[in-house]
N, C-alpha and C positions, 0 to 999 in steps of 0.2 A: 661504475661505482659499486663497493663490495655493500653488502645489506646492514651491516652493522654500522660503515659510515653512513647512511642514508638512513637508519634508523637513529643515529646521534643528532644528525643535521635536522629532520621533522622535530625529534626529542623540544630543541629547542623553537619550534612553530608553533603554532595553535590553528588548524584547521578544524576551520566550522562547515559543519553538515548544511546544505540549502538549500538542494534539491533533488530530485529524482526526477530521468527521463524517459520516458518511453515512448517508440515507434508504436502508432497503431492502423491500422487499416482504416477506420470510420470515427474520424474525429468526435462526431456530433454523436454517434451512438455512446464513446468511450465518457466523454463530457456528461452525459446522463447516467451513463453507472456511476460516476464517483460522485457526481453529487445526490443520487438517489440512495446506492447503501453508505459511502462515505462521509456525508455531509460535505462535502467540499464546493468552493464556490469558483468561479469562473473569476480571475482577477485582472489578464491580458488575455486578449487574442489580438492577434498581429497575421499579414499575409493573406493570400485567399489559394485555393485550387490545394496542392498539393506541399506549397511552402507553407500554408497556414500554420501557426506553433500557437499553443493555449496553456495557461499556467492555472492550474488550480489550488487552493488552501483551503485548510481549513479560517472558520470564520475567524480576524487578528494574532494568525499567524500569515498573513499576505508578505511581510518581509522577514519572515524567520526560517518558513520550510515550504516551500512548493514539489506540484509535481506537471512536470511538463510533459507534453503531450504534442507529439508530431506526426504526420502521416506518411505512412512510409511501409512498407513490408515485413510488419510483426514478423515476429521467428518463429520457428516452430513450433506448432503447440506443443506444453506442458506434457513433459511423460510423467505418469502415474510413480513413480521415485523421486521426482525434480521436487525440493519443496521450496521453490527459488518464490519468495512473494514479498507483498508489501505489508505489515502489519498497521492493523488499528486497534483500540484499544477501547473497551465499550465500561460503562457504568455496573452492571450486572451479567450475571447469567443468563438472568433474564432475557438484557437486551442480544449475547450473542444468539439463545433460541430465536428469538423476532427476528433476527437479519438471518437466520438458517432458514424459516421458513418461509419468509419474501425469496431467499434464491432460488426454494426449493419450486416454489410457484412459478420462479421465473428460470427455470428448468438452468440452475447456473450454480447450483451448491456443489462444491467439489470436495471437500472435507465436513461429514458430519460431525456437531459439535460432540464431543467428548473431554474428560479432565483427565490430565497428563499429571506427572509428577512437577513439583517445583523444578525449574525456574517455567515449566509450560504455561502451567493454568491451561481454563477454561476455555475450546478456540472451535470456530468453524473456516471453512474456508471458502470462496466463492470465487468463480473465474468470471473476470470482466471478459467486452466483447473477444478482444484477442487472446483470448486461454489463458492470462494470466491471472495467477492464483492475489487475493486481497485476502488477509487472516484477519478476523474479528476474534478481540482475545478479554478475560478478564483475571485479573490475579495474577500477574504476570510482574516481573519487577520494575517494569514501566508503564505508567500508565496508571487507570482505577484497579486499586483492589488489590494494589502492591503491599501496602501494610499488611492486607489479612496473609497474605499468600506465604509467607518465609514461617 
């Protein structure tokens, strides 16, 4: 199928966003990062040993956006140009310094926070257990702080 008729055929779809997956190495470690900088909460876990699969949201979005989590042989760690991540979106500045200096404690800050031009804002970055990059952002066109940031 050529790209333009498959871009007509979607045209008339509505694909809704619901989840994101990731392979990780230590389930139980992975499940404690997200819900310690994340806020995310444990809503299924199914399986045990290495089929175990665990779904986490944030608190009443449990059927709107998840991120699954399976065990399995992460990829390779993040190279220092990859800026392949998952973003969050925090209340203040404030809040993204407190989660720069909880990573920084927890030897796991990979981007110090700095402010970018619009549409950036305000970000830090932090690698969960398997090297993947989570961006804490504010002012950004999603999320807190969209009004002030344009």
């Amino acid at each position: 199928m050529q790209w333009a008729a498959a871009f007509a055929m979607m045209a008339a779809m509505r694909p809704v966003l619901t989840h994101f997956a990731l392979m990780v190495r230590e389930l139980d470690a992975s499940i404690e990062f997200y819900r310690r900088f994340c806020g995310l909460a444990l809503v299924h876990d199914r399986g045990d040993g290495k089929d175990r699969v665990v779904w986490l949201a944030e608190p009443g979005r449990e059927k709107t956006l998840i991120l699954v989590l399976m065990r399995g042989d992460a990829r390779a760690p993040q190279r220092p140009n990859d800026y392949s991540h998952l973003g969050f979106a925090l209340e203040s500045k404030n809040e993204v310094d407190t989660i720069a200096e909880q990573a920084r404690e927890g030897a796991c800050l990979a981007w110090e926070p700095r402010q970018e031009k619009y549409p950036v804002g305000y970000y830090c970055g932090v690698r969960d257990p398997d090297g993947n990059v989570v961006e804490f952002s504010y002012g950004q066109p999603l999320g807190p702080g969209a009004e002030d940031a344009t």
